[in-house]
C-alpha positions as CSV (number, residue, x, y, z in Angstrom):
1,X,75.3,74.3,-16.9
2,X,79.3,76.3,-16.1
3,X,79.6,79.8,-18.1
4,X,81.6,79.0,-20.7
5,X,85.0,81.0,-21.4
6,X,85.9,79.4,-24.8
7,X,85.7,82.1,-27.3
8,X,89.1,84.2,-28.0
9,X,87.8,86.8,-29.4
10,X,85.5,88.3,-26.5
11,X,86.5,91.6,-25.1
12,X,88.3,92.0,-21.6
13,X,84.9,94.0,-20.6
14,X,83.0,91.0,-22.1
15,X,85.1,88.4,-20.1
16,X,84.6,90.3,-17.3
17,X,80.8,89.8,-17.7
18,X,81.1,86.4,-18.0
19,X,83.1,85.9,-14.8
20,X,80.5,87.7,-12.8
21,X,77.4,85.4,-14.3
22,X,79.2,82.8,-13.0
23,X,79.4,84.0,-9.6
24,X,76.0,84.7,-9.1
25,X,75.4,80.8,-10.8
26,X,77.2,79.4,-8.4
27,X,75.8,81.6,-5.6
28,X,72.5,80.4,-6.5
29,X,73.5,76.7,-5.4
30,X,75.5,76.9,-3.0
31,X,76.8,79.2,0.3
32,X,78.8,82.4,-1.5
33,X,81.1,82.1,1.5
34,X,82.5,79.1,-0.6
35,X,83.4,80.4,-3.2
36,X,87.1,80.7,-4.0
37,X,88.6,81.9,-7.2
38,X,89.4,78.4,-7.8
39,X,85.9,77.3,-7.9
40,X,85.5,80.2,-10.2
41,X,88.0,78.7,-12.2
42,X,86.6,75.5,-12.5
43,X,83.0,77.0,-13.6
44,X,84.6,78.4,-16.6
45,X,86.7,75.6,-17.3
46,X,89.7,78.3,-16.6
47,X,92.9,78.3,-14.5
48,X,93.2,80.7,-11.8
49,X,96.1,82.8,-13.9
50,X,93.1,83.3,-16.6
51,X,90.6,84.4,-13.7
52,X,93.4,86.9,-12.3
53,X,94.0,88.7,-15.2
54,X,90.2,89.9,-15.1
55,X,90.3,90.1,-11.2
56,X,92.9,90.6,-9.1
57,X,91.2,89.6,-5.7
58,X,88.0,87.5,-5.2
59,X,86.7,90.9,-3.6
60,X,86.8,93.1,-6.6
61,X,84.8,89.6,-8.3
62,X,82.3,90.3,-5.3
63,X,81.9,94.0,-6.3
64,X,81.3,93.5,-10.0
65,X,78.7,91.3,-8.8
66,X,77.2,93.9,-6.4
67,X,77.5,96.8,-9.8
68,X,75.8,94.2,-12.0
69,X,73.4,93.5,-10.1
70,X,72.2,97.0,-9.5
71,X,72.5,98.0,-13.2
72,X,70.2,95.3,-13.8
73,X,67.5,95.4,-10.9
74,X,67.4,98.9,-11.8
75,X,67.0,98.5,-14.9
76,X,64.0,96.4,-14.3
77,X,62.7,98.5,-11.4
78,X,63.0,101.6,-14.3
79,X,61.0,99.7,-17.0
80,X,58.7,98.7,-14.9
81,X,58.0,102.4,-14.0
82,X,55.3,104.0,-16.3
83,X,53.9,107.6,-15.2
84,X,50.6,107.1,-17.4
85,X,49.7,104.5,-15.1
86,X,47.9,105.3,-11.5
87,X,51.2,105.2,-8.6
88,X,49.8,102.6,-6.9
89,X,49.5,100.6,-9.7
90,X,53.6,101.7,-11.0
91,X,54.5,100.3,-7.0
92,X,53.0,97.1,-8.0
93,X,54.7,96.7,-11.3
94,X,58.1,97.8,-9.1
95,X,57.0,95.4,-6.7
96,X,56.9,92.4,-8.8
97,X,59.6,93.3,-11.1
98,X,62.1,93.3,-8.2
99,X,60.2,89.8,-7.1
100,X,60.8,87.8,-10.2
101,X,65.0,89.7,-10.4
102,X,65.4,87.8,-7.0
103,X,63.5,84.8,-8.4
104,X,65.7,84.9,-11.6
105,X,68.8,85.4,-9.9
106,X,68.8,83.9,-6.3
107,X,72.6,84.0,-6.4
108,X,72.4,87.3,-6.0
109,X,70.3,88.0,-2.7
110,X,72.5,85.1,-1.4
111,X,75.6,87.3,-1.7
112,X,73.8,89.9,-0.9
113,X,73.1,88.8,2.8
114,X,76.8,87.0,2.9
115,X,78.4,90.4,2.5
116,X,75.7,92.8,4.9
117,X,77.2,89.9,7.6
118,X,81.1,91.2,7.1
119,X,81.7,93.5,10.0
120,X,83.9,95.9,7.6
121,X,83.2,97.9,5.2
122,X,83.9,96.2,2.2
123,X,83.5,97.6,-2.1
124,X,80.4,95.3,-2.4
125,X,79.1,96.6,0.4
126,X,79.3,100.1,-0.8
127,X,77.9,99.5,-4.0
128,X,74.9,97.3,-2.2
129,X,74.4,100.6,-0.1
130,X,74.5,102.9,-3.7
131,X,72.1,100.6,-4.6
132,X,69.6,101.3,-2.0
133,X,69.8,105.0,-2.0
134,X,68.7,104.9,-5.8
135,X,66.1,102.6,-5.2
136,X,64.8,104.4,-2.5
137,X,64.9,107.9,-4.7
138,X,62.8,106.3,-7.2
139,X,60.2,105.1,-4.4
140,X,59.6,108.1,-2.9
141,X,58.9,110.1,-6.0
142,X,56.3,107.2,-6.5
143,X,54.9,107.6,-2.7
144,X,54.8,111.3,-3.1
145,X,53.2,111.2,-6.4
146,X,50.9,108.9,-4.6
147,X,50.0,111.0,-2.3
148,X,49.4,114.2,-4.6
149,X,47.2,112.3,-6.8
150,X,44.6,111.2,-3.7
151,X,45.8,107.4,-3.7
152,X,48.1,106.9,-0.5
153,X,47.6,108.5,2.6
154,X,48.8,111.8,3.0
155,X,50.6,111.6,6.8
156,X,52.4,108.6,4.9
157,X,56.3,108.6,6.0
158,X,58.4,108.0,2.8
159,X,61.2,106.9,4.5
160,X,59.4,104.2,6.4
161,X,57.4,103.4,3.5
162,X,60.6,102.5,1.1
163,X,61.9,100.9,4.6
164,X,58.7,98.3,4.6
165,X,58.5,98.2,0.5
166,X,61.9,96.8,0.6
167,X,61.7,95.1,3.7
168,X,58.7,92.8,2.7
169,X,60.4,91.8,-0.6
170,X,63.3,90.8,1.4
171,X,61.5,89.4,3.7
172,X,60.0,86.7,0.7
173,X,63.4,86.5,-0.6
174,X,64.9,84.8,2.8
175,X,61.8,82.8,3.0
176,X,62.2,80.9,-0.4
177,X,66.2,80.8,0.1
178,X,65.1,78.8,3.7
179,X,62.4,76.8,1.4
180,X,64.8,76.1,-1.2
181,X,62.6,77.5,-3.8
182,X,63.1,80.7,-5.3
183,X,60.1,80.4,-7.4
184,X,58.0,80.6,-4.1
185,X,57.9,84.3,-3.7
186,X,56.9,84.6,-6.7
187,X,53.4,82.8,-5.9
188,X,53.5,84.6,-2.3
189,X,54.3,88.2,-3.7
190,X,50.4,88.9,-5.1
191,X,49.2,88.5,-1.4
192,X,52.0,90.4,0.3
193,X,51.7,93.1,-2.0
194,X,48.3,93.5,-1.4
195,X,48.4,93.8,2.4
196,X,51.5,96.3,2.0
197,X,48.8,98.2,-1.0
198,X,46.0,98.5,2.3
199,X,48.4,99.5,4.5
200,X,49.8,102.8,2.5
201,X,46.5,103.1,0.6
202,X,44.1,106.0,1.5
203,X,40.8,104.7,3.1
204,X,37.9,105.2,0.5
């Protein structure tokens, strides 16, 4: 169903909001390199003139996407983080909580991989790499709490570790984007998870 733009008295922030859930709807159905501002438009039932007051260029559309998207999978990645459970347990709640964002909101990873294939250095891009660095921060205080409580090994590289941790869910993402199902990582994530848990895990 198109985001609807029809109430008047919404706030510019608000519209703004809107405009970007609309994005990442029609990312989710379709390639994000075909998106234009007038296909924006017509997903909101808006002329272009409407859009452009919100958003001058479809690139600074592209970056709001980008910053909601990190406010959100962070969001989930943070709720999902509980330090009176066991850190190998907290990486699996991170784990799948970042499985079913990508499940909720294929759009996104779509973009995602549309924008890492620019050769410059665009906004998006930026805030995709902001995005990263934060995740990683919060994945290495989990790897090295791991390791100071006896559950991971302790040689374990934390670099490499977020590398593969984020790797693996990416890698699931592109496989259900080539299956056309982005529930399927969701039923593939259990098994993945648990040969990434064997691999980091210290040997009883």
């Amino acid at each position: 169903m198109a985001t609807k733009f029809r109430p008047k008295n919404l706030k510019s922030e608000e519209r703004r909001a809107i405009i970007v859930e609309a994005v990442v709807e029609l990312a989710a159905v379709g390639n994000p390199n075909d998106i234009t501002t007038a296909a924006i438009a017509r997903q909101m039932e808006l002329t272009q003139g409407a859009l452009f007051r919100h958003f001058s260029t479809k690139d600074q559309i592209l970056e709001a996407v980008m910053a909601w998207a990190m406010d959100r999978l962070l969001e989930r990645v943070d709720n999902a983080i509980d330090d009176a459970q066991p850190p190998l347990r907290v990486l699996e709640r991170v784990f799948f909580a970042h499985v079913d964002f990508m499940s909720d909101h294929p759009g996104v990873p779509r973009i995602l991989f549309g924008e890492m294939q620019r050769p410059e250095t665009t906004p998006s891009r930026q805030v995709a790499q902001i995005l990263l660095e934060r995740y990683g921060d919060r994945l290495r205080r989990l790897f090295q709490l791991g390791i100071d409580r006896g559950e991971l090994q302790p040689e374990l590289n934390l670099d490499s570790a977020v590398i593969l941790f984020i790797g693996t869910i990416q890698g699931l993402v592109m496989q259900s984007l080539l299956a056309g199902d982005p529930t399927r990582m969701q039923a593939e994530a259990p098994g993945v998870f648990a040969i990434y848990r064997r691999g980091i895990g210290r040997a009883p």
